[in-house]
N, C-alpha and C positions, 0 to 999 in steps of 0.2 A: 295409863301405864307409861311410866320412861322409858323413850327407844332408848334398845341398847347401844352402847358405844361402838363403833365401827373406826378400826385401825387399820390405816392406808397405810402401804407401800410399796413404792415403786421400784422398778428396775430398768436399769441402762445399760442392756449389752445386746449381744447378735441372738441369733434366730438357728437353731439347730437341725436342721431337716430330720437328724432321726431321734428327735425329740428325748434323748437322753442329760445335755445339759442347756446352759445358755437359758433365752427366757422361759422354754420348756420347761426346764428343773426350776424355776426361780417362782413360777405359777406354780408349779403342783408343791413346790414347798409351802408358798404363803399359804394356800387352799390348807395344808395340813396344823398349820399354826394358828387356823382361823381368822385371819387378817385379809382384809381387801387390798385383790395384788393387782398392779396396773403396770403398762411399757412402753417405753420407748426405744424400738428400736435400732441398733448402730449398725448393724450388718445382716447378710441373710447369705449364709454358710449353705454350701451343699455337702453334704455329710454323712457319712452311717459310722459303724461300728468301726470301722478300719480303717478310713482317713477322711482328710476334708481335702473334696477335688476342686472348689473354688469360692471366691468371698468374693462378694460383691457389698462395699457400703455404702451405707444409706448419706446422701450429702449433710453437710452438717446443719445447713439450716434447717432440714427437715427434722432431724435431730433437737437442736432447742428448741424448733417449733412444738416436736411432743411433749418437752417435760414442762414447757411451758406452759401450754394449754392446760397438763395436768395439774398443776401447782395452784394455777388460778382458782380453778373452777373446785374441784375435788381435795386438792387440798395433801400433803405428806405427813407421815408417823414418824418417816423412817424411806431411804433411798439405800439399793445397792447394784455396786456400777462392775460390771463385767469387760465384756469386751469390749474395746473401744477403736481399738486397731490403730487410726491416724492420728499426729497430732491435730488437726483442722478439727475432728471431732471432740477430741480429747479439748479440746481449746473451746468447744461450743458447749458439752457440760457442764466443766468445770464454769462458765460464767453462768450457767442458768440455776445451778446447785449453789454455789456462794452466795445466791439473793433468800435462801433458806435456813432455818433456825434447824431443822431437822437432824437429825444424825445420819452418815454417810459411812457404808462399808463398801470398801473400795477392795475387789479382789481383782490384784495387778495380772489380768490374764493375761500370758506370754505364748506360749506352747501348749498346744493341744497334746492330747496322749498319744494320738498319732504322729507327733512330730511337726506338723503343721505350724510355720507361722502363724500369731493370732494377733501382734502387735511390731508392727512396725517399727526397724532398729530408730528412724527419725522421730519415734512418738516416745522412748521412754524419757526422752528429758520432758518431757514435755508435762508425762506423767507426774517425774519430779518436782517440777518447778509448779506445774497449776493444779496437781488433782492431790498430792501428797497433806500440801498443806490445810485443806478442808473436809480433810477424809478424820474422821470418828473413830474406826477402825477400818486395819489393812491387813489383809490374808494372804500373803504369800506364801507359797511353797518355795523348798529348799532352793529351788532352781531358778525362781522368780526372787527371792530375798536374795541370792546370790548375784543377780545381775544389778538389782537396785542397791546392792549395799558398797559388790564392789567384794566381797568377803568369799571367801572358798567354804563351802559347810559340811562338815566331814563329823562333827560333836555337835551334843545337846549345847557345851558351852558357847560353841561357835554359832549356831541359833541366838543365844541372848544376844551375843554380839552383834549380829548384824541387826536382831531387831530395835537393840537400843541407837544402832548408826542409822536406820531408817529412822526411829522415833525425831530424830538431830531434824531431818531433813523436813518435820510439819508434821506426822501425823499422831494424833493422838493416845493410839494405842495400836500395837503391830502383834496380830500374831502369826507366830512363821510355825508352819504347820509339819511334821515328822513323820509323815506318811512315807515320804523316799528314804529314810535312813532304814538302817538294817536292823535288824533285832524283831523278839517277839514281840513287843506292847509298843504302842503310838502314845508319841509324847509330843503334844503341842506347847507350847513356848508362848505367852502372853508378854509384852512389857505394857504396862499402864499406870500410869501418875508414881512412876521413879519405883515401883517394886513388879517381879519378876514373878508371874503365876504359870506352876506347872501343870498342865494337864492331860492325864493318861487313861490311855483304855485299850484294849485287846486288838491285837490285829489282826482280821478276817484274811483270812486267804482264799483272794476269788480275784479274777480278772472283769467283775462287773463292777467295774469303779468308777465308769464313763458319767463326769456330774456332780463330782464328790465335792469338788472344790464350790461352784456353785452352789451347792445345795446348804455348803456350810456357811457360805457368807449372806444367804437369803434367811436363815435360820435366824443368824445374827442379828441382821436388820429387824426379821418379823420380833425377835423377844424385846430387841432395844423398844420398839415403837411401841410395846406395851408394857414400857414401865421399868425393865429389868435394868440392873446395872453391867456395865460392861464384864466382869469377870463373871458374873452369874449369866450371864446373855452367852458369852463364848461357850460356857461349862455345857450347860443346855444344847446349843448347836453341837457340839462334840458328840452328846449322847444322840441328839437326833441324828446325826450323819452315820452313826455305827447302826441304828436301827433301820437307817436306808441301806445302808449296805449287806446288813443282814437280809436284806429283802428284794435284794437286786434281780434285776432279770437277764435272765440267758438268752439273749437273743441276737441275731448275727452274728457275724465270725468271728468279730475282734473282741474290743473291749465292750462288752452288754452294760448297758445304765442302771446308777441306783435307781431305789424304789420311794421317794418324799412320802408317798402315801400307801406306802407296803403297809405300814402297823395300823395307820387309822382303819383303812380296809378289814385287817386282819379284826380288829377290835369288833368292828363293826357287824362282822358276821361271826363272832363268838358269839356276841348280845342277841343275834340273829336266832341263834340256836339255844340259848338259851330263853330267850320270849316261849319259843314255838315248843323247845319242851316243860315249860310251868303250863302253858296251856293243855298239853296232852293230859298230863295230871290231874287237871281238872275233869276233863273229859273221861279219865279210867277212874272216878271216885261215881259216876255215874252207869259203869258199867256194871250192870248184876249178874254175879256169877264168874265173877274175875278171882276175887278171894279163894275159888276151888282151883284156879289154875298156877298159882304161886306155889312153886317149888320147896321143899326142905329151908334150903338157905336163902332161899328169898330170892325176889324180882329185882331185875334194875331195868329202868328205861333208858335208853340213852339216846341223843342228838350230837352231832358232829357238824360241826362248823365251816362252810365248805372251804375245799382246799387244805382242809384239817391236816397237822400237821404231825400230829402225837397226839398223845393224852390229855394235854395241856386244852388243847381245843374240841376235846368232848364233853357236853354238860351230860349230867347223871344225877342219882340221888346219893348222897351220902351216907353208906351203913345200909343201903338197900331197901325196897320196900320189902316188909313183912307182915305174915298173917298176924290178925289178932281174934281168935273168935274165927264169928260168920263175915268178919272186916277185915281191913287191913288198913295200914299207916305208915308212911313216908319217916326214914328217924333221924331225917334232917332235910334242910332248902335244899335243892338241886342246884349243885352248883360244876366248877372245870375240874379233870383230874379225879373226879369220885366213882367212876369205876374202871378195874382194871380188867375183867373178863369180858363181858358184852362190849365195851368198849374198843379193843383189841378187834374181835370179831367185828365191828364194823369199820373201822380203819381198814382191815384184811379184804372186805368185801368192797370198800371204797375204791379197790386199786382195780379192781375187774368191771364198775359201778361208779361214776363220781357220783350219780344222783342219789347213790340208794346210802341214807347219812343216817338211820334208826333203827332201831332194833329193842326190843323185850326178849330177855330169858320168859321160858313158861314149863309146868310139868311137863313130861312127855310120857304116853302110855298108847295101846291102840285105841283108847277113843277119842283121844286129838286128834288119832292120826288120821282113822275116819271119818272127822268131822271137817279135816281140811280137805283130803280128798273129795268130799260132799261140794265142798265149798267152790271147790275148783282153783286149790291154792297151787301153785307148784313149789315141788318138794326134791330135797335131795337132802343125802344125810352121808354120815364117816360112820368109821368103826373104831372105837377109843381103845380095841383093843391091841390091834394093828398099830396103836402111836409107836413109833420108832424110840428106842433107849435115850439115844442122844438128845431127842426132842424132851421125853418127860423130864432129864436131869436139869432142866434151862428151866426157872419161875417164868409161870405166864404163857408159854410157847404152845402150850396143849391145844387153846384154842385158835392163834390163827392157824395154826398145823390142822386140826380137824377142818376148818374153814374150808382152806385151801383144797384141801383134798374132794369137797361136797363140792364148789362150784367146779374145779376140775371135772371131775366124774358127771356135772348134768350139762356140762359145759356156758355156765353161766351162772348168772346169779338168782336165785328163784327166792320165792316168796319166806318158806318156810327151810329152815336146815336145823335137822334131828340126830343125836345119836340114842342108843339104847342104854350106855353106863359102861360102866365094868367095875372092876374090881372095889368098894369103895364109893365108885363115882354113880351119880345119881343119874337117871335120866333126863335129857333138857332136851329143849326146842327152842331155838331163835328164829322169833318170827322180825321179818325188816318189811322196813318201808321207806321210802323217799324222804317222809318226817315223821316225827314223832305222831302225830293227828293220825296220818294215815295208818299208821303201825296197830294203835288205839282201835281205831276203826277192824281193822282185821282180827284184834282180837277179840275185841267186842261181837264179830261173827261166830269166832267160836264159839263162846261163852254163850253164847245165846241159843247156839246148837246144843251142846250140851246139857244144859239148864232146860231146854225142850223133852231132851231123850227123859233124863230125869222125872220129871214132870211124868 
């Protein structure tokens, strides 16, 4: 079998303490682009959310000493250089990166969110003169293309401007990025091989942006070192940096960090709950005497994906399982988004419960109900009749509204939660469990009690 290809890239900036940008961000990016991420250190930041209380760097030899070793032995896709702080430093990259064919995104770190110095006023010529001319691409924000260009940035037009008077000064392709400017949508500003790419997308409103800049110029580097080309490499980090930000975390007082690896996470535990309920499925085509406990309009099984966020993140069946006969039959794959009642009801229960992520609608009558009592289910149940006006006039609200009121009332969340109907409305019972498996499992108790009395 041909080993797969493995796509290196490196990073050359400081060291974050609360691990929201710097090499922090530049690792859990490349980890989310699938590329092997490697570093060389330039500084080691004491830091959190609210400012940086001091920088200590790393001497410069020790500095080429790293990217050197790493270039030898292991080998670059693709380099991106962050903080550098001194020229001395700044002057020990820039010769150990010019001995490489590699491509180089250079994001000219100036100023921390906190205000913080991050580059020394005697380091930006320095930037100019040795790290401009070999940088691939360069990602400044408005405040950083403003110092290097020399230009005030108040307009989109004033972005081309200065990024085409950087381009003057060696770098290959400048994008000056529009996160500072004011307006609803983010429009980044590319100049590359004499035309002008604009690039727009929605701007989040959140104070966890701690990272943003980082996370886009590692973005950059990991698409370039797999092939992409610069406008399609920038386009891509753009989307990936709004998905970090959409996924950002609340944490500490000031600015809280994107999330590089919010969506793979999230992905990851959608598929999660989706595996584990086509399994149940399997396991309730096994269960005898399930088909007498499917409801009028049918069962649904659902799983929820932790940390579930909406609907989006519960798998279900589509169309519902239905009786057929002494059987029943699924009337489509289980898939996100397919159902909206049981589904709801376990979002509702999730908030009292992160664990308990499944649930089945089932008939309800008294000899479910003493069959779970039997069983030793714990039970709480609403009264549908009691729903409040405002509540039935709202699609959907019925059932976390009943929900809510059964764990209220047993003060927590119990195994089984039943109403009796009303007007119209049928009788149900949502049986939950931690997953789909276990849910199967308790119903398959019933059914088995039942199908006994029978007998």
């Amino acid at each position: 079998m041909q080993a797969a290809i493995v796509r290196k890239v490196l990073t050359v900036a400081g060291s974050d303490s609360g691990g929201g940008a710097g090499i922090q961000a530049d690792l859990k990016t490349f980890a989310a682009h699938g590329v092997h991420g490697m570093s060389a250190i330039t500084c080691i930041t004491a830091q959190n959310t609210e400012a940086v209380t001091a920088i200590q760097p790393i001497p410069a030899e020790i500095v080429r000493e790293q990217i050197r070793v790493v270039v030898d032995d292991i080998g670059v896709d693709a380099v991106k250089t962050g903080m550098l702080y001194s020229s001395e430093i700044i002057e020990a990259v820039a010769d150990e990166l010019s001995k490489t064919s590699a491509p180089i995104v250079v994001d000219p770190v100036a100023v921390a969110k906190s205000g913080a110095r991050l580059l020394r006023e005697e380091a930006v010529e320095a930037l100019k003169k040795r790290l401009l001319p070999i940088s691939t691409v360069l990602t400044p924000n408005i405040n950083e293309a403003s110092l290097l260009s020399g230009l005030e940035i108040e307009t989109i037009d004033d972005m081309v401007e200065a990024a085409e008077r950087i381009h003057l000064m060696g770098a290959k392709a400048v994008v000056v990025k529009g996160g500072h400017l004011e307006g609803v949508r983010n429009i980044d500003v590319l100049y590359y091989a004499d035309n002008v790419y604009y690039f727009e997308t929605e701007k989040i409103r959140t104070k966890n942006t701690h990272g943003t800049g980082c996370t886009f110029a590692s973005a950059i580097a990991s698409n370039l070192a797999k092939g992409y080309k610069v406008p399609k490499a920038v386009r891509m980090a753009q989307q990936f940096v709004v998905e970090s930000i959409k996924h950002g975390l609340s944490v500490g007082r000031g600015y809280g960090p994107v999330n590089p690896v919010g969506r793979l996470y999230r992905q990851a535990a959608r598929m999660d709950a989706l595996e584990t309920l086509r399994e149940a499925l399997v396991m309730l085509e096994k269960v005898e005497g399930f088909p007498t406990l499917i409801p009028e309009l049918g069962s649904n099984l659902v799983m929820a994906a932790e940390d579930a966020e909406g609907l989006v993140d519960v798998a279900a069946v589509p169309g519902r399982i239905v009786k057929v006969g002494s059987s029943f039959k699924l009337v489509s794959e289980p898939w996100f988004n397919a159902s909206k009642h049981v589904a709801k009801a376990v979002l509702t229960v999730m908030k009292h419960d992160p664990s308990t992520r499944a649930a089945v609608n089932i008939r309800f009558d008294d000899d479910v109900l003493r069959a779970c009592d039997a069983l030793g289910f714990s039970l709480s149940s609403y009264d549908r009749s009691k729903e409040p006006e405002e509540v039935k006039k709202v699609e959907g609200m019925s059932i976390p509204w009943g929900v809510e009121e059964a764990v209220s009332s047993a003060g927590g969340v119990t195994d089984v939660i039943y109403h009796r109907g009303d007007l119209g409305k049928e009788p149900m019972a949502l049986v939950f469990g931690q997953d789909a498996r276990e849910v199967v499992r308790k119903v398959a108790r019933i059914a088995a009690l039942l199908v006994g009395e029978e007998a």
